[in-house]
C-alpha positions as CSV (number, residue, x, y, z in Angstrom):
1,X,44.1,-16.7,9.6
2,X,46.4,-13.8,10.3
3,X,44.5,-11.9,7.8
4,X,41.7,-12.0,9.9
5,X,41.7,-8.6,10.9
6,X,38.6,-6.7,13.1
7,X,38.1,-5.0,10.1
8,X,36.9,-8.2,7.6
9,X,35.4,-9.6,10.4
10,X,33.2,-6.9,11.2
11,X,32.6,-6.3,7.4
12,X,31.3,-10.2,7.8
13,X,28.6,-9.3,10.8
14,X,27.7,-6.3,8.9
15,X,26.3,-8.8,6.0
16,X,24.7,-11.7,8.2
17,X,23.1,-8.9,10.1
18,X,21.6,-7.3,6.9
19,X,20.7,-11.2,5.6
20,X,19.2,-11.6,9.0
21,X,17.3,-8.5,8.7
22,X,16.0,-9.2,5.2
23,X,14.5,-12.9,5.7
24,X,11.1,-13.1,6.5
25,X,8.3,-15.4,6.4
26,X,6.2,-14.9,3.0
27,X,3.0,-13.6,3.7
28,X,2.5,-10.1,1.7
29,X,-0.6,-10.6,-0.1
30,X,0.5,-9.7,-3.6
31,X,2.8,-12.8,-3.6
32,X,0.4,-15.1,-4.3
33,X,-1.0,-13.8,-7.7
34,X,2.4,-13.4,-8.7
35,X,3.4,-17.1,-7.9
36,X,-0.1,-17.9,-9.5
37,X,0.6,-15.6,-12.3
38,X,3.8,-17.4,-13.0
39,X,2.3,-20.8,-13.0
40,X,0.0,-20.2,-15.6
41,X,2.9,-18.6,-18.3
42,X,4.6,-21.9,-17.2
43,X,2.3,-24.0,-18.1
44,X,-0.1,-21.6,-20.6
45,X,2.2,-19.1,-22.6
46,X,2.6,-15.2,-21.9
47,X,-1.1,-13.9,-20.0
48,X,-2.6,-11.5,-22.8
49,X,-6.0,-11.6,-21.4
50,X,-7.0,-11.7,-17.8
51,X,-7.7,-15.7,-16.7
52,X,-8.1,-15.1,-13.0
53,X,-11.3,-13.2,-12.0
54,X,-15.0,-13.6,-13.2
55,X,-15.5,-9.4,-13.4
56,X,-12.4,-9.0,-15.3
57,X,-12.5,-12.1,-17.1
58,X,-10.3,-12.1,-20.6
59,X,-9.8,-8.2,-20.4
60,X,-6.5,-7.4,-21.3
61,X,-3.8,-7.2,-18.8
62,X,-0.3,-5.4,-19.3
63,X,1.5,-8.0,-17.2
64,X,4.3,-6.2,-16.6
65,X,6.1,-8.7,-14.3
66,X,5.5,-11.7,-16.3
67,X,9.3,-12.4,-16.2
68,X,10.2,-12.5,-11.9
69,X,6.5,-13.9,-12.1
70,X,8.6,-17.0,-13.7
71,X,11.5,-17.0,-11.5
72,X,9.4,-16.3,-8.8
73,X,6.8,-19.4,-9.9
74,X,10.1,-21.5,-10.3
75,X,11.4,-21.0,-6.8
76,X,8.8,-21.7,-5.5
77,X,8.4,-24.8,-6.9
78,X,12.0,-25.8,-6.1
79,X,12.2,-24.7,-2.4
80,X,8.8,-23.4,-1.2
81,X,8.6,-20.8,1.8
82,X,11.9,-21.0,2.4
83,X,13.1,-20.6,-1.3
84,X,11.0,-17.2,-1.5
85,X,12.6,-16.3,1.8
86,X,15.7,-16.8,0.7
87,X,15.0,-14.8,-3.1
88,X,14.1,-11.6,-0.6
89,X,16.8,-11.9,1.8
90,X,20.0,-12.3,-1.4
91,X,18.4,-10.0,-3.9
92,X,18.2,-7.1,-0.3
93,X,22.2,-8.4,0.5
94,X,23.2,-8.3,-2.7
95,X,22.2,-4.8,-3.7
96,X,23.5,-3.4,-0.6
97,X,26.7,-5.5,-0.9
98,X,26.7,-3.2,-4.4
99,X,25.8,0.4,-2.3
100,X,28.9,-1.4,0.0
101,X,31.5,-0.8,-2.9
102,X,30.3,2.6,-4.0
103,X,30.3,4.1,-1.0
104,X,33.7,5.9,0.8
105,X,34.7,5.4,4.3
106,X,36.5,2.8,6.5
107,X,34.2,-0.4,7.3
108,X,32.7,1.0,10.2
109,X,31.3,4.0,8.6
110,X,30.3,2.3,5.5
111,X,28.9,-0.6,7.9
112,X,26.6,2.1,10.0
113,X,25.1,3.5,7.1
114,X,24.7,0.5,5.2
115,X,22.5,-0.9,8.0
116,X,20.6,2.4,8.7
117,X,20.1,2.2,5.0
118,X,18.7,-1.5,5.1
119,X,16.8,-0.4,7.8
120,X,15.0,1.9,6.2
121,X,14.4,0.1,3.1
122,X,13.5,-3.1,5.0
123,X,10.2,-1.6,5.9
124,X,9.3,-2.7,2.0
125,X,11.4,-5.9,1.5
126,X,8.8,-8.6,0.6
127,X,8.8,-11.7,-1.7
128,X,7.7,-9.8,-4.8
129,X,8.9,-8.6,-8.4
130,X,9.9,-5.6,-7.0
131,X,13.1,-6.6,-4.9
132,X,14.5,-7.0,-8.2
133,X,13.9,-4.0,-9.0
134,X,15.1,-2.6,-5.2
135,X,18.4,-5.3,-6.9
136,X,18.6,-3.5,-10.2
137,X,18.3,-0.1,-8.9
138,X,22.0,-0.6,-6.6
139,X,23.5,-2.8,-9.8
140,X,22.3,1.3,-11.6
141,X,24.0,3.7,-9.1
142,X,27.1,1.1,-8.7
143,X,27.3,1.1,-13.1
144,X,27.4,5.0,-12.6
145,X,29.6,5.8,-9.5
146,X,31.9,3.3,-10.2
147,X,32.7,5.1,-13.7
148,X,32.4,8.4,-11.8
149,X,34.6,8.1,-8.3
150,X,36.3,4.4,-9.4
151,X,37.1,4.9,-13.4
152,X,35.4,1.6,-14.2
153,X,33.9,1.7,-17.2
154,X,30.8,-0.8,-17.6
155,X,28.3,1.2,-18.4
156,X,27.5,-0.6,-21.8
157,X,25.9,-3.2,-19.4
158,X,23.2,-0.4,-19.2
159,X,21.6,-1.7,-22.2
160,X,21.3,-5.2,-21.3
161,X,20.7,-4.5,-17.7
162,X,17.4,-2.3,-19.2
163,X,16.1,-4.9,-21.7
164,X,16.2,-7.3,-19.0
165,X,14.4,-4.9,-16.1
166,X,11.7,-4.1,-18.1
167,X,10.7,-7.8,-18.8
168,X,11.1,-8.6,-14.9
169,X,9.1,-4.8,-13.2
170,X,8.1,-1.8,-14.4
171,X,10.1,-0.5,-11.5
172,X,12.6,0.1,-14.4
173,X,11.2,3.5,-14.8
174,X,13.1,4.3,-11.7
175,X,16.6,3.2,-13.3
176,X,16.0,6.0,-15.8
177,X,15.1,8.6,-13.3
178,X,18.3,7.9,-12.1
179,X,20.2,8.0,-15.1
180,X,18.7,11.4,-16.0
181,X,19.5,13.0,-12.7
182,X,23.4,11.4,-13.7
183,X,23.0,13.0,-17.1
184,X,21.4,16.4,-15.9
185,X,23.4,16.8,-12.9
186,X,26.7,16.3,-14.6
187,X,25.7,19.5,-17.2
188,X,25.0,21.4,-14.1
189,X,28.7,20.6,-12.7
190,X,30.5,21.7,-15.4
191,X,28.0,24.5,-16.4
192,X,28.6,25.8,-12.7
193,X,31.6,24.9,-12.3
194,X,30.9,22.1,-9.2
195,X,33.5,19.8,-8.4
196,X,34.0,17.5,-5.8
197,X,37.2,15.6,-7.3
198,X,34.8,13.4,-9.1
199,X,33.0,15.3,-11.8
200,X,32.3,12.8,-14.4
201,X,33.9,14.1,-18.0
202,X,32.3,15.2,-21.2
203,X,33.5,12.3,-22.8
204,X,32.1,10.1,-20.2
205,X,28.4,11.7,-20.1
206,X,28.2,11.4,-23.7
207,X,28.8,7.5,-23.5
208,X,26.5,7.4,-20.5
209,X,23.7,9.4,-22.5
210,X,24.2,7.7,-25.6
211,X,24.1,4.3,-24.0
212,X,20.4,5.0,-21.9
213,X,19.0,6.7,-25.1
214,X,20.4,3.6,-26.8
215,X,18.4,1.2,-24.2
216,X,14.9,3.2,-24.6
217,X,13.9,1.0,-27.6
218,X,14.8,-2.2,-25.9
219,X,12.1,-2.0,-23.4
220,X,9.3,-2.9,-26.0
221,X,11.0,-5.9,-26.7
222,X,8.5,-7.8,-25.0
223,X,5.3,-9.9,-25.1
224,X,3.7,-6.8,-24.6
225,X,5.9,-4.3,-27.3
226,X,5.6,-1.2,-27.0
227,X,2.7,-1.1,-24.4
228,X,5.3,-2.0,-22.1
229,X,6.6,1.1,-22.1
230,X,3.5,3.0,-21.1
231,X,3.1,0.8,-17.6
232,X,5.0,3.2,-15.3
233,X,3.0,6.1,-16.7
234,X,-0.5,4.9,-16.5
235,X,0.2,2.6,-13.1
236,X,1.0,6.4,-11.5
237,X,-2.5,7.8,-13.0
238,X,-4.9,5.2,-11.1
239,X,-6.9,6.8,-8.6
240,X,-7.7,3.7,-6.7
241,X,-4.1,2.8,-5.9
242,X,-3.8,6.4,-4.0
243,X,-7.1,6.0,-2.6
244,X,-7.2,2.6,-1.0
245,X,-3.2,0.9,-1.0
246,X,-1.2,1.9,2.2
247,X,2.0,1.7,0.2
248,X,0.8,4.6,-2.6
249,X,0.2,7.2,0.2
250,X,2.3,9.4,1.6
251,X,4.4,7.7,4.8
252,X,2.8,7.9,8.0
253,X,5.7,9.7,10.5
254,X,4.0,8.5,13.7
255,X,4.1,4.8,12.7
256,X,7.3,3.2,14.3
257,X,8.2,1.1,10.9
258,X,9.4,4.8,9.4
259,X,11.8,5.8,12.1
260,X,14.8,4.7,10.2
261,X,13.3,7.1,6.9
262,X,13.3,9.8,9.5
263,X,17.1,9.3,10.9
264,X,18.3,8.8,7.4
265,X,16.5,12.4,6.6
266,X,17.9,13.9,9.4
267,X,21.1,12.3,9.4
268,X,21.2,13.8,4.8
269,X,21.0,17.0,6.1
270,X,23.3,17.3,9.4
271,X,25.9,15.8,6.7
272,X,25.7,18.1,4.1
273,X,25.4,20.9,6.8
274,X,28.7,20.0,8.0
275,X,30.5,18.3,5.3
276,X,33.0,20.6,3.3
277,X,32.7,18.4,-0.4
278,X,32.0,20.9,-2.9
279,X,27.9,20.7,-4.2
280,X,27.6,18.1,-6.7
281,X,24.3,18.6,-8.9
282,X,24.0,14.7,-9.8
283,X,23.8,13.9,-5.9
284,X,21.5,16.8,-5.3
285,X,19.2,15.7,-8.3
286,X,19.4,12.2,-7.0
287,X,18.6,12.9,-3.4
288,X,15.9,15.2,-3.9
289,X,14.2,13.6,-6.6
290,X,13.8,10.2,-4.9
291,X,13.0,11.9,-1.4
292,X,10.2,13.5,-3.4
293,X,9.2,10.1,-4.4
294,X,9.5,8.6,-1.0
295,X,7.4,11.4,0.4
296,X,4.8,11.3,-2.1
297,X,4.4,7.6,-2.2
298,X,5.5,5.3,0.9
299,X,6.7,2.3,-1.4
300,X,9.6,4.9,-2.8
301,X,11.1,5.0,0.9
302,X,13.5,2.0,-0.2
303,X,14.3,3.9,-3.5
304,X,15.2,7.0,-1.4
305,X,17.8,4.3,0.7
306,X,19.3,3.1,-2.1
307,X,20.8,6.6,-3.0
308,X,21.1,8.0,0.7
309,X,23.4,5.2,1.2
310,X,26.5,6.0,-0.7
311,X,25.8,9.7,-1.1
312,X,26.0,10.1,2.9
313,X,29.0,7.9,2.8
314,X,30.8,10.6,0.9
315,X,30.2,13.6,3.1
316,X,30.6,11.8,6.3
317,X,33.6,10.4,5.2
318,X,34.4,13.9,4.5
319,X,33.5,14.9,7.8
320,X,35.9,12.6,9.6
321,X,38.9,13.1,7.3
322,X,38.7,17.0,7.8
323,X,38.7,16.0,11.6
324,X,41.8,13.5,11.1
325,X,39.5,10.6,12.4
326,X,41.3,8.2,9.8
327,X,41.9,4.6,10.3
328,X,44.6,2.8,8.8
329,X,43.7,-1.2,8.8
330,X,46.3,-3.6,9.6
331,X,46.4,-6.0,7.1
332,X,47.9,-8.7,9.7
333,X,47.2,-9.4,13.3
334,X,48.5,-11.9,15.5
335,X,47.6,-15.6,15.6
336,X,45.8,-14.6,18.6
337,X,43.4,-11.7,17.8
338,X,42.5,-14.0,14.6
339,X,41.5,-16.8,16.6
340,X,39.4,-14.4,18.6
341,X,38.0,-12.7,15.4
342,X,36.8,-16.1,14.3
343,X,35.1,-17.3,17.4
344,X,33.6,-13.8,16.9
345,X,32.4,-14.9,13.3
346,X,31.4,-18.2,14.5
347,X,29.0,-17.4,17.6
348,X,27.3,-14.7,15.1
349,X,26.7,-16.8,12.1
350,X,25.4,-19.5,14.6
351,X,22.9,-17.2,15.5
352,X,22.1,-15.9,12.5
353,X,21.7,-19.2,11.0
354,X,19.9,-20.6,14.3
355,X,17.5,-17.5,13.8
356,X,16.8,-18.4,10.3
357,X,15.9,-22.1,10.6
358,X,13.7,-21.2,13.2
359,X,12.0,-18.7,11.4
360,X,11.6,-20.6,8.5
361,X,10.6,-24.1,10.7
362,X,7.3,-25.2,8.6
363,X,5.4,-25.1,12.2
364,X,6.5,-21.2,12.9
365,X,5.9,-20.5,8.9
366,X,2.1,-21.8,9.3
367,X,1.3,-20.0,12.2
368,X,3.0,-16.5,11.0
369,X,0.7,-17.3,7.6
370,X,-2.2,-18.0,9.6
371,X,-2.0,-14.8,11.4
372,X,-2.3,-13.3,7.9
373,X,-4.0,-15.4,5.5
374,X,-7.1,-16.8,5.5
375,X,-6.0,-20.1,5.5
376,X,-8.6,-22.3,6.8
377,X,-11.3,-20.4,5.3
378,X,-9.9,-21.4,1.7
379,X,-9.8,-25.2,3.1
380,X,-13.2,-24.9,3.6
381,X,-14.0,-23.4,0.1
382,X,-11.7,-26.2,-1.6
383,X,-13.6,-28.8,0.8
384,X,-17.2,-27.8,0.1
385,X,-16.9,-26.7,-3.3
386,X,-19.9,-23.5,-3.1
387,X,-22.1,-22.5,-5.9
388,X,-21.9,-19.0,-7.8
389,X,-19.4,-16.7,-8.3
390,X,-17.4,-15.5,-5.1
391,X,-17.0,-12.1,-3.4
392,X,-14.0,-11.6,-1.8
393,X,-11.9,-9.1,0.5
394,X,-9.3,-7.0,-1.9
395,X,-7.0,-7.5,0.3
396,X,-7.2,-11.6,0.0
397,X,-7.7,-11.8,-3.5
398,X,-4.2,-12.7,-4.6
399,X,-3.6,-15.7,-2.2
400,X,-7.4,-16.7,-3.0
401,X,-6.3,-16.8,-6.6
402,X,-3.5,-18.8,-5.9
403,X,-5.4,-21.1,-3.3
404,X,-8.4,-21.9,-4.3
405,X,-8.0,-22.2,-8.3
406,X,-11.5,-23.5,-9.2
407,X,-12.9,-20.2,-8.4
408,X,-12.6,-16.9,-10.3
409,X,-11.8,-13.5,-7.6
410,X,-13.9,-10.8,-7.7
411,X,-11.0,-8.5,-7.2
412,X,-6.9,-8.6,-6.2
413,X,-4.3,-6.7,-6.5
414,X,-4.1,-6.3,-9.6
415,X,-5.3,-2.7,-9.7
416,X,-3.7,-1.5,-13.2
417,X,-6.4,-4.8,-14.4
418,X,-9.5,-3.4,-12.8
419,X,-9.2,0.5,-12.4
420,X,-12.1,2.5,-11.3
421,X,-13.8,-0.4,-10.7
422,X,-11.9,-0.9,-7.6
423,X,-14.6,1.7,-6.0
424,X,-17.0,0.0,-6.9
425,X,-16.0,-2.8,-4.9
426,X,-15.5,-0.3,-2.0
427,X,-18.2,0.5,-2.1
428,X,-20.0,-3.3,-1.7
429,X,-17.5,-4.1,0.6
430,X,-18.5,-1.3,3.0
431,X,-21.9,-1.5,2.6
432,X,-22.9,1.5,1.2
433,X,-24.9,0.9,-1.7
434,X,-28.7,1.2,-1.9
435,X,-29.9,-2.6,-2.2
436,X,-26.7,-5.0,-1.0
437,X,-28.8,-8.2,-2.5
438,X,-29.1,-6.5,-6.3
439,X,-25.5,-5.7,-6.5
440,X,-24.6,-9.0,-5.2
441,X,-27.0,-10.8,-7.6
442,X,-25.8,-8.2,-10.7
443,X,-22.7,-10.3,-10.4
444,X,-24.4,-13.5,-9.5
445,X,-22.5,-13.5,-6.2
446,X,-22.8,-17.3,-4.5
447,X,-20.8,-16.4,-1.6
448,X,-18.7,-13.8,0.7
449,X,-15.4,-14.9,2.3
450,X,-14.4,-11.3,3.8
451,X,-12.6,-10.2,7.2
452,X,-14.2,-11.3,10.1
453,X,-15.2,-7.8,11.1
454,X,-16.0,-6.6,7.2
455,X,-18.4,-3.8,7.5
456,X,-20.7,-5.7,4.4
457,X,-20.9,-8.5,7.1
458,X,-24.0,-6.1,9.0
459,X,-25.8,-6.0,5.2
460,X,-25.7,-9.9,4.4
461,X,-27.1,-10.4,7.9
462,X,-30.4,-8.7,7.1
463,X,-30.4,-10.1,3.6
464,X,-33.1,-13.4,3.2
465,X,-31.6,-16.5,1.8
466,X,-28.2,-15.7,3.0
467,X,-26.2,-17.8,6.5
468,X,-22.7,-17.5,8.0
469,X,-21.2,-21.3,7.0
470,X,-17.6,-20.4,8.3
471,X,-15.8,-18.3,11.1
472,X,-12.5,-17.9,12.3
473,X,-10.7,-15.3,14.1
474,X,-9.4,-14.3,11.2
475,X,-12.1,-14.6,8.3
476,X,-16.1,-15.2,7.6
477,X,-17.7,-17.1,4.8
478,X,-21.1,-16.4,4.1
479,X,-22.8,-18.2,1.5
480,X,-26.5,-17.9,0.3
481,X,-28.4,-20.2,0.2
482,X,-30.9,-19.6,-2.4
483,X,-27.8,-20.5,-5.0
């Protein structure tokens, strides 16, 4: 009990908090194809050709996350809404539980920037494949720093850690981004002579380039060989995901979800403005590269935490030492102070875990999904069982997939799938084409379940044959009736 110290317990908050701030109901729409996704390799084999959609129907499909489709597909199975909660809420603590080691500072400095880190990446935290890769990418930087800063040497788990990434997300293009600003920016320390007391040597760069040039040829061991290799490439070069996803544009600085990416900006430079560390190249690479990425695409602002987190541990840590703001933790307190420490600890977790099974109650996890999903619309659908093919909103074609199996989306979110045929939906979903009932009928559309303010709702009302059968506040079926 005596080791009890303010220091481990506030280490302690500093987790539940960043649990607490990572669990979260499920309701981002791409979860549902992947859980859907995941069912059919379960009980199917490896997807080679698209079985969900009627205008895509047995086109080949790339799927990349086949793998956290499965794990995905098995927690939910196991645990439900509150298993998926749960898989976003570990995989966010435990990769910044990895930042946590890597970083320098006493606990409270550490602890400040680790939330203002989580924070910031939180804004992109959802029950998807790609919080293991948000996971893989700390389990990268902690491999490299802690051989750089901590003379660890595991970096022949790069390797496996690759193989395994790259059957999981092809987020695992980002590992190697930061294993070539590692590799470059290391040449550029000792070319220039940089040095902040943890230059990584020769011999250690060669190990760390021979082991990623070693993992390149591990990614194609997959269902999909070597086309798995090409995903991150060709995923960036599809014009609909820029034009039409929020999380592919640039981040909107007026929205209040990006004020931590701002602090965490301003907070990069003010450090290295005052901070005294000598320039390291691999940290500059690192930083710059990924605040490219989070500037050019909003769904790289968590990438960006990941490496703001430790690399602003090392210069403020800087700051304060050259300032002789150093703490020296006890490693004992009194019987007292440790009884008060854990009352402390108690009355937290109480309310962390009060928070969560409230959150998660199945009462509060409807009506949160409801607000989202169109929910009663697809009991409807399941209940009536219309004729013809469906059109539906882009937006809900992944939980429709998952919902209401006995009939074949139109679209999802599947964009690498349907390419530039995502405009064409556009443009049938906003009613601009010449004659609404001919495109409809081109793919013998039976009925509409769209938004219940859906700009093609003001074209099927002027179309003959065609009635609203369903409306909530939330969605609109309208079916025609000639079918």
């Amino acid at each position: 009990m005596r080791r009890l110290t303010i220091q481990r317990t506030s280490l302690i908050i500093i987790f539940v908090l960043i649990f607490t701030m990572a669990i979260r109901v499920p309701f981002d729409m791409d979860t549902w194809w992947h859980l859907r996704s995941g069912e059919y390799i379960l009980d199917n084999g490896t997807i080679m050709g698209d079985p969900f959609s009627h205008t895509a129907n047995g086109e080949t499909w790339i799927n990349h996350s086949w793998g956290s489709q499965i794990v995905m597909s098995l927690i939910w199975q196991g645990a439900g809404n509150v298993g998926l909660a749960l898989y976003t809420a570990l995989l966010a603590t435990g990769g910044m539980a990895l930042l946590y080691q890597v970083s320098a500072g006493n606990v409270y400095l550490r602890g400040f920037i680790l939330i203002l880190g989580s924070a910031t990446a939180a804004l992109f935290w959802s029950a998807r494949p790609q919080m293991l890769s948000f996971f893989f990418t700390t389990v990268i930087l902690w491999l490299v720093y802690s051989y750089k800063r901590h003379d660890r040497d595991y970096l022949w788990a790069i390797i496996p850690l690759m193989w395994v990434w790259a059957n999981l997300h092809a987020g695992w293009a980002i590992g190697y981004l930061f294993l070539i600003a590692f590799i470059v920016g290391e040449v550029f320390n000792h070319v220039f002579g940089a040095d902040d007391g943890y230059q990584m040597s020769w011999s250690g760069w060669r190990k760390l380039t021979a082991f990623t040039i070693i993992s390149i040829p591990f990614l194609a061991i997959s269902p999909y060989d070597i086309d798995n290799l090409l995903v991150p490439f060709n995923t960036v070069g599809i014009e609909p995901l820029q034009a039409f996803i929020q999380e592919w544009q640039p981040p909107n600085f007026q929205a209040r979800e990006t004020y931590p990416f701002i602090a965490t900006m301003m907070l990069c430079f003010f450090a290295f403005w005052i901070s005294k560390i000598k320039f390291d190249w691999s940290s500059f690479f690192l930083l710059i590269g990924t605040l490219f990425l989070a500037l050019s695409y909003s769904r790289n602002i968590a990438v960006f935490a990941v490496v703001a987190v430790p690399i602003l541990s090392y210069h403020l840590d800087n700051v304060l030492t050259e300032r002789g703001y150093v703490l020296h933790p006890r490693e004992r307190v009194p019987q007292r102070m440790a009884m008060i420490n854990l009352a402390l600890l108690i009355v937290v977790i109480s309310g962390a875990l009060l928070y969560t099974i409230g959150l998660l109650l199945p009462d509060n996890v409807d009506e949160v999904q409801r607000q989202h999903l169109p929910i009663g619309a697809v009991a409807y659908l399941n209940e009536h069982q219309l004729s013809g093919e469906m059109f539906n909103s882009y937006n809900w074609g992944g939980y429709l997939m998952f919902a209401t199996e006995d009939y074949p989306v139109f679209v999802d979110g599947r964009t690498d799938l349907y390419g530039d045929f995502v405009f064409d939906y556009a443009q049938i979903y906003l009613n601009q084409v010449d004659d609404l009932a001919i495109e409809l009928a081109t793919y013998d559309i039976g009925f509409v379940i769209v938004e219940a303010n859906a700009p093609i709702i003001g074209g099927l009302d002027n179309l003959d044959g065609w009635s609203e059968v369903y409306r909530d506040d939330l969605a609109v079926i309208w079916s025609n009736n000639n079918e």
